[in-house]
TORMARTOR-423754 format. One record per residue: residue in one letter; x, y, z of N, C-alpha, C in turn. Coordinates in pm, whole numbers, plus 50000, padded with zeros to 5 digits. Layout:
% TORMARTOR-423754
AXYZXYZXYZ;...
This chain:
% TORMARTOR-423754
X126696186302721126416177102832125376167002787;X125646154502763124936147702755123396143502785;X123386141402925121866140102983121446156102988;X121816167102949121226175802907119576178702846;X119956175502694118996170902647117366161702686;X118186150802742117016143102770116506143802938;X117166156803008116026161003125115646174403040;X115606175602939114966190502869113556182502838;X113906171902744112446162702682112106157702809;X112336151902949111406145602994110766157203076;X111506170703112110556176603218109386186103063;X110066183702944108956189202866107716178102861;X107986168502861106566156202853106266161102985;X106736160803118105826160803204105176171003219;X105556182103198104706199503193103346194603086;X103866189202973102996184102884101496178002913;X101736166502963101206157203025100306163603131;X101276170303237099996177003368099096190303294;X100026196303153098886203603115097616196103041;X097936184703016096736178902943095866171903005;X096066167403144095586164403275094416179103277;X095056188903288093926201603347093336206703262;X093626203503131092526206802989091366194802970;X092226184803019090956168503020089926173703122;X090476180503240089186176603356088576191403405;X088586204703249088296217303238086446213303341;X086436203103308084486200903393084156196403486;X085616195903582085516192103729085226200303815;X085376212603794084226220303921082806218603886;X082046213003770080966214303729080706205803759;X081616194303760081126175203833080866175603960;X081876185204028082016187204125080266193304232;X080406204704153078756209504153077556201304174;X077646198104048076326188704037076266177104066;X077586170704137077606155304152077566152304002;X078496137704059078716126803949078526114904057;X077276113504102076406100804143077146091704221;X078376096304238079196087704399079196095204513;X078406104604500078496108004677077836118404670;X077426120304783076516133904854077636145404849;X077176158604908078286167404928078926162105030;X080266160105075081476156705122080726169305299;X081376162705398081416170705535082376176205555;X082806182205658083866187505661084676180105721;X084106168905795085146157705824085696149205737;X085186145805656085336138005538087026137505480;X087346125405397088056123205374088526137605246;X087486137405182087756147705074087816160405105;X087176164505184087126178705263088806179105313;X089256170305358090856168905475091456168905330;X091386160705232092746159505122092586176005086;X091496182005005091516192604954092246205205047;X091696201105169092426216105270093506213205295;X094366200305292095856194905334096446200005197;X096066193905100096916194904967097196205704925;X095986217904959096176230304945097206235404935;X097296231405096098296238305167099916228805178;X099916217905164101446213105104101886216104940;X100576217004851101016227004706101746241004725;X101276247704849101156257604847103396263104876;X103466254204958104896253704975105886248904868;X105296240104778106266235404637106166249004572;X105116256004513105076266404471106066277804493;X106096276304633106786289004684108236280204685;X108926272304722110156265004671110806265004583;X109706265604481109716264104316110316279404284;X109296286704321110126305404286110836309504311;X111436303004463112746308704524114276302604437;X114086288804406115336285704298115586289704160;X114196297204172114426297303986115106318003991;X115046317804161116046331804151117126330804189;X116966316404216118696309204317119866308604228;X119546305104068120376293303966119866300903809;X120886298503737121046301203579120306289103511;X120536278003583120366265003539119146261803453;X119276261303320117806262503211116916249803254;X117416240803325116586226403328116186230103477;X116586230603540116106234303646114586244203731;X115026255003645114116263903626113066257603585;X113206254903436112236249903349111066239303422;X111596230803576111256219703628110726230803744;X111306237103797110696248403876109476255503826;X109366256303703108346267503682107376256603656;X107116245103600106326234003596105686233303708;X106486224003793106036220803909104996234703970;X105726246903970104756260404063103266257503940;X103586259103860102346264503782101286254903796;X102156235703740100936229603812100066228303879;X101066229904032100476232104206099736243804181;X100146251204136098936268104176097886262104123;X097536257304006096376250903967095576242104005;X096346229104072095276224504159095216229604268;X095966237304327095856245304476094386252104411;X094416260904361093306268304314091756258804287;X092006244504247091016238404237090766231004391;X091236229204473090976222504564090316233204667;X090956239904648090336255804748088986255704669;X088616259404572087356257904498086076251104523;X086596237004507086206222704610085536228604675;X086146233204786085896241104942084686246104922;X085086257704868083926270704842082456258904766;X082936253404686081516249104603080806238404728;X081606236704831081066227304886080606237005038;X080676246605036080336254705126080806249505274;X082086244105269083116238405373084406249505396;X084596251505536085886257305567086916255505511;X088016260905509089476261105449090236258305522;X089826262005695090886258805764089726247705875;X091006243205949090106230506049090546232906188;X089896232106285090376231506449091266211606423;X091066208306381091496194306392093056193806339;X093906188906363095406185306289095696183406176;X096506187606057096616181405937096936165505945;X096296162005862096236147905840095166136905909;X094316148105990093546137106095092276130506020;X092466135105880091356127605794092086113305705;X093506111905741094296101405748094246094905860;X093696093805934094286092106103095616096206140;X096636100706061098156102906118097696124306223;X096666125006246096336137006319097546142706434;X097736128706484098626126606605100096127506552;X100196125206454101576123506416102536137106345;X101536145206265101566159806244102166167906341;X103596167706367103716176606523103836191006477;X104406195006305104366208406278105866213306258;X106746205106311107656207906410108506217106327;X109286232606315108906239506297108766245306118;X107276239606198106856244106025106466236505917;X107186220605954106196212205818105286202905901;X104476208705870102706205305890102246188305836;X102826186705741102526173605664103616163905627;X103456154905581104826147205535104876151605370;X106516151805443107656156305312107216173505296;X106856178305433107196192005396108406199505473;X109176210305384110766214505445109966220105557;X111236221405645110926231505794111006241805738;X110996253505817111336268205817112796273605809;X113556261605882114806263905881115196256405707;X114706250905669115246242205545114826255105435;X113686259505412113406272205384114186284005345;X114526285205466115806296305492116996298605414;X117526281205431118736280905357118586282805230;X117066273605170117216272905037117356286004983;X116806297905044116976318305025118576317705002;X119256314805116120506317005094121176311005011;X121216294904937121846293804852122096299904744;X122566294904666122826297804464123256289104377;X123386285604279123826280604184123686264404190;X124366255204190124436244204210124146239504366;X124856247704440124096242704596122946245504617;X121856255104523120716254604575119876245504471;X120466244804367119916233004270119666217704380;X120796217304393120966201004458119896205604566;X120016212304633119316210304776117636216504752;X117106221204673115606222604648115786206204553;X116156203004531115826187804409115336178704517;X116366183304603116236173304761114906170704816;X115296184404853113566188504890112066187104824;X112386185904737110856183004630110946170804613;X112146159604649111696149704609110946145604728;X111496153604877110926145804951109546150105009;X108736161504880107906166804946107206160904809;X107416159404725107026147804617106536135304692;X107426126404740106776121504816105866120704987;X105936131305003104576131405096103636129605043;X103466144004904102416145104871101936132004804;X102386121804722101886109204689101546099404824;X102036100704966101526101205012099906100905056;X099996111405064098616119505076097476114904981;X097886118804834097236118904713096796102304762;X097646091204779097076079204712095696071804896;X096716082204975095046079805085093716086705048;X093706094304956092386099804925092226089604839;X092796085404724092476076004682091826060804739;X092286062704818091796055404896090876059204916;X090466065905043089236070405130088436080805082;X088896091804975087616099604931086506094604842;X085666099204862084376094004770083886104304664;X084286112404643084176120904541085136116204431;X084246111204271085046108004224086156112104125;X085976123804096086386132604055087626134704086;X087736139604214088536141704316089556126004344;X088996114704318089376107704336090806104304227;X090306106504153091066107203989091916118303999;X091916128504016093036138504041093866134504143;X094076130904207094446124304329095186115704251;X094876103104193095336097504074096546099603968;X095976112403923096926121103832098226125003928;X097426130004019098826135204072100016128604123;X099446109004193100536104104221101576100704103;X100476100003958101216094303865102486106903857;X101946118003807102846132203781103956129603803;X103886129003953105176134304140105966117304077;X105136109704095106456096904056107226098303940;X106866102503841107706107003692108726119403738;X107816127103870109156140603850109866133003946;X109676126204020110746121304127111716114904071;X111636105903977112256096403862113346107803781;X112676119103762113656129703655114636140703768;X114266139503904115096144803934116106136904027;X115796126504051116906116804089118006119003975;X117706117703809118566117303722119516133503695;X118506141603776118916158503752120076153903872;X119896151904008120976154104111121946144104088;X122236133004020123016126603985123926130203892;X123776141503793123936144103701125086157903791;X124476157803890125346170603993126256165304097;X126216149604068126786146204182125916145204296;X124886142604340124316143404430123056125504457;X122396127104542121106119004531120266125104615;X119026118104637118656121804715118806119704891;X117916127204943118366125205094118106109605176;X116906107405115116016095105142115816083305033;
């Protein structure tokens, strides 16, 4: 198969790439710590306090997306883009929760996801995705029940469109957080999600498919 090959090399550069992202910034809980001279400790209202406890928790669902196809499908590229993507997310999930703790700020909020975006109001949850570009419960479900190529196509779906929330998200902290650190990961990550969005447009095409959006 032709484009075989070259979604093997690009989801290997991007695993590549986000691992060299988290070996570059091994001294960001320590920046984090001690400040790097753009900002006080963050509130819990704060823009950075809301990205870290949102992102958490929309990583937290690619992750778990990510494990359920790679028991769905044989598919070596697939997987391979599955186990990327989880391992990434667990890692900054793990650093943003961190954040938290070093900043001696809650994990969870009485306030709405996203209300450190102003979209607070717009978050209805409805059942089950909390943020933009996250699957429902029912989307969830199915992805359990698929296999093979129907659950390929339809998690590709889904991550692209939870790919883009999360850039989303990522490029309003960029915006509005003041931690700069934080600011730059945020950074990294829209760059990442746009390269995997780019490789799996070419994966579901390759199946006959596109995306939903």
């Amino acid at each position: 198969m032709p484009g075989r090959s070259v979604v093997v090399r690009k989801a290997g550069w991007i695993a590549s790439g986000a691992a060299a992202v988290l070996v570059a910034t091994g001294g960001i809980t320590y920046a984090v710590t001690q400040g790097d001279g753009s900002a006080d400790t963050p509130s819990a209202d704060s823009a950075d306090a809301g990205f870290a406890r949102d992102m958490a928790v929309h990583h937290q669902q690619a992750v778990e997306m990510s494990f359920i196809v790679r028991d769905r499908t044989k598919d070596e590229d697939v997987r391979l883009l599955a186990y990327d993507i989880a391992q990434t997310q667990a890692n900054q999930r793990g650093m943003l929760l961190g954040w938290l703790d070093l900043w001696n700020l809650p994990k969870v909020s009485s306030k709405p996801p996203m209300t450190w975006m102003d979209m607070g109001g717009m978050a209805s949850g409805e059942d089950g995705a909390l943020m933009p570009g996250m699957a429902t419960n029912t989307e969830m479900e199915k992805l359990r029940k698929l296999s093979g190529k129907q659950a390929e196509i339809f998690y590709l779906q889904l991550m692209t469109d939870h790919h883009k929330g999360g850039i989303h998200m990522a490029e309003g902290c960029v915006e509005r957080c003041e931690v700069k650190v934080e600011k730059d990961i945020a950074q990294g990550m829209v760059n990442a999600q746009e390269s995997e969005i780019g490789l799996m447009s070419d994966m579901l095409k390759e199946r006959g498919a596109k995306p939903r959006s």
